[in-house]
C-alpha positions in Angstrom: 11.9 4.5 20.6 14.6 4.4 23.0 17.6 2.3 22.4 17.2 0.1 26.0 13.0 -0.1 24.6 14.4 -2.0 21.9 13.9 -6.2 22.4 15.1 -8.9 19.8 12.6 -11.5 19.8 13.3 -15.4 18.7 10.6 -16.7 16.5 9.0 -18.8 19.1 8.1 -15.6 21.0 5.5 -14.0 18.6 4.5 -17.2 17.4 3.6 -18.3 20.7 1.4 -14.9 21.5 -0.6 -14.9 17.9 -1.0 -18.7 18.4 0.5 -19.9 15.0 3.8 -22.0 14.9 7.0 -20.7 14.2 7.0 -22.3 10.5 3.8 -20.3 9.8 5.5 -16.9 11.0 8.7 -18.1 8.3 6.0 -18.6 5.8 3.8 -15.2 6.5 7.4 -13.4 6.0 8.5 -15.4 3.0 5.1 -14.5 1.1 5.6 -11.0 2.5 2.6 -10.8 5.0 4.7 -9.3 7.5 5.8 -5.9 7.9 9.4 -5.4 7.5 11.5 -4.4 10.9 14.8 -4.0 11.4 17.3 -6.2 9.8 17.1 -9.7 11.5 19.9 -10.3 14.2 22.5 -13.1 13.7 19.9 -16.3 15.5 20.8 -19.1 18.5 22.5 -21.0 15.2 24.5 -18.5 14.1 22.4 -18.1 11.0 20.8 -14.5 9.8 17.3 -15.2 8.9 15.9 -15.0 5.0 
């Protein structure tokens, strides 16, 4: 993939387009449903997510 193809994406985003709530994305991650990415970017809070 090209670097400019690359897109961060807040957690609202995919929650949004797979119809689930941004808790339920944290959770799906947290219990390892999700595939790991890249590692997450520094968020809107200034927090890296876990």
């Amino acid at each position: 993939m090209k670097q400019e193809e690359l897109r961060s994406w807040s957690i609202a985003e995919p929650a949004k387009l797979g119809r689930v709530s941004s808790r339920t994305l944290r959770h799906y991650d947290q219990v390892g449903l999700l595939p790991r990415g890249s590692p997450p970017a520094v968020g809107r809070r200034g927090r890296r997510g876990q």
